[in-house]
C-alpha positions as CSV (number, residue, x, y, z in Angstrom):
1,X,0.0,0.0,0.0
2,X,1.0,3.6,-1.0
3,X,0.7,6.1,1.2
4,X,-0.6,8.5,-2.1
5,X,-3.3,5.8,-2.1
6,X,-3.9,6.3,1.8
7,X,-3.9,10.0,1.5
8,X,-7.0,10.0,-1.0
9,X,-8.9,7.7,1.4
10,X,-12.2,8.9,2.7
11,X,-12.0,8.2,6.6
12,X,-14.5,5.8,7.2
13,X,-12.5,3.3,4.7
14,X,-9.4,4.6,6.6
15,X,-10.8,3.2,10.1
16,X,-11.9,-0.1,8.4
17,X,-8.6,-0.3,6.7
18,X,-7.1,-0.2,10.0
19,X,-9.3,-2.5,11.4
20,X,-8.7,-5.3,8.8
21,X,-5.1,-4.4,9.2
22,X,-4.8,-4.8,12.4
23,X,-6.7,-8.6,12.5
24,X,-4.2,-9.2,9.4
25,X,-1.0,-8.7,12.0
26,X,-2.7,-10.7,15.1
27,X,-3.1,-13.7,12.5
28,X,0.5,-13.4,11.4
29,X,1.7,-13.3,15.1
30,X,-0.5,-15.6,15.3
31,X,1.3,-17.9,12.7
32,X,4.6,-17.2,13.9
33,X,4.1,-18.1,17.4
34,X,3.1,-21.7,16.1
35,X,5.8,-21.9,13.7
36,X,3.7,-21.7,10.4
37,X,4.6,-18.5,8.7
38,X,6.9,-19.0,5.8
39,X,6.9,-14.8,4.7
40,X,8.1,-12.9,7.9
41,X,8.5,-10.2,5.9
42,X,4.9,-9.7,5.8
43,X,4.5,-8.4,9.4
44,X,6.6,-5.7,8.8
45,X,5.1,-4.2,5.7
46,X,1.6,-4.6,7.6
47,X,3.1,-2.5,10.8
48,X,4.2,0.1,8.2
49,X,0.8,-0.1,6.9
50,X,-1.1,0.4,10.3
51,X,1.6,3.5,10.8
52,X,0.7,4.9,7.3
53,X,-3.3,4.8,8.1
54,X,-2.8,5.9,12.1
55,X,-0.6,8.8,10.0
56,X,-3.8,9.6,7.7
57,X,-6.4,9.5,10.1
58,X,-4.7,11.8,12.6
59,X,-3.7,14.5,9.7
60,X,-7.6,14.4,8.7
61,X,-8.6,14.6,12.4
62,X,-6.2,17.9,12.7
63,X,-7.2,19.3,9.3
64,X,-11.1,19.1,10.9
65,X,-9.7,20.7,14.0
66,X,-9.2,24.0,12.1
Protein backbone atom coordinates (compact mmCIF):
# COMPACT_ATOMS: atom_id res chain seq x y z
CA UNK A 1 0.00 0.00 0.00
CA UNK A 2 0.98 3.59 -1.01
CA UNK A 3 0.73 6.12 1.16
CA UNK A 4 -0.61 8.52 -2.12
CA UNK A 5 -3.28 5.76 -2.09
CA UNK A 6 -3.92 6.31 1.84
CA UNK A 7 -3.92 9.98 1.48
CA UNK A 8 -7.01 10.02 -0.99
CA UNK A 9 -8.88 7.72 1.38
CA UNK A 10 -12.22 8.93 2.71
CA UNK A 11 -11.95 8.21 6.55
CA UNK A 12 -14.53 5.84 7.16
CA UNK A 13 -12.49 3.29 4.73
CA UNK A 14 -9.39 4.56 6.56
CA UNK A 15 -10.85 3.20 10.14
CA UNK A 16 -11.93 -0.07 8.44
CA UNK A 17 -8.63 -0.33 6.69
CA UNK A 18 -7.11 -0.18 9.98
CA UNK A 19 -9.26 -2.55 11.44
CA UNK A 20 -8.71 -5.30 8.77
CA UNK A 21 -5.15 -4.43 9.20
CA UNK A 22 -4.76 -4.84 12.36
CA UNK A 23 -6.69 -8.58 12.48
CA UNK A 24 -4.24 -9.24 9.45
CA UNK A 25 -1.04 -8.73 12.04
CA UNK A 26 -2.74 -10.69 15.09
CA UNK A 27 -3.15 -13.65 12.46
CA UNK A 28 0.49 -13.39 11.43
CA UNK A 29 1.70 -13.28 15.07
CA UNK A 30 -0.51 -15.56 15.30
CA UNK A 31 1.27 -17.87 12.71
CA UNK A 32 4.56 -17.15 13.85
CA UNK A 33 4.05 -18.09 17.36
CA UNK A 34 3.06 -21.66 16.11
CA UNK A 35 5.82 -21.90 13.71
CA UNK A 36 3.73 -21.71 10.42
CA UNK A 37 4.62 -18.51 8.74
CA UNK A 38 6.87 -19.05 5.81
CA UNK A 39 6.92 -14.77 4.68
CA UNK A 40 8.07 -12.87 7.93
CA UNK A 41 8.53 -10.20 5.89
CA UNK A 42 4.90 -9.75 5.83
CA UNK A 43 4.52 -8.39 9.40
CA UNK A 44 6.60 -5.71 8.76
CA UNK A 45 5.06 -4.20 5.68
CA UNK A 46 1.59 -4.64 7.64
CA UNK A 47 3.10 -2.45 10.76
CA UNK A 48 4.16 0.09 8.19
CA UNK A 49 0.82 -0.10 6.88
CA UNK A 50 -1.07 0.42 10.32
CA UNK A 51 1.59 3.54 10.75
CA UNK A 52 0.70 4.93 7.28
CA UNK A 53 -3.29 4.79 8.07
CA UNK A 54 -2.85 5.86 12.14
CA UNK A 55 -0.57 8.77 9.97
CA UNK A 56 -3.75 9.61 7.70
CA UNK A 57 -6.42 9.52 10.06
CA UNK A 58 -4.69 11.76 12.62
CA UNK A 59 -3.72 14.53 9.67
CA UNK A 60 -7.61 14.38 8.73
CA UNK A 61 -8.62 14.56 12.42
CA UNK A 62 -6.19 17.88 12.74
CA UNK A 63 -7.18 19.27 9.29
CA UNK A 64 -11.10 19.14 10.85
CA UNK A 65 -9.68 20.73 14.04
CA UNK A 66 -9.17 24.04 12.13
Amino acid sequence: MKAIDVKNMPVDELTAKLTDLKEELFNLRFQLAANQLENTARIKAVKKDIARVKTALRAAELSAQQ
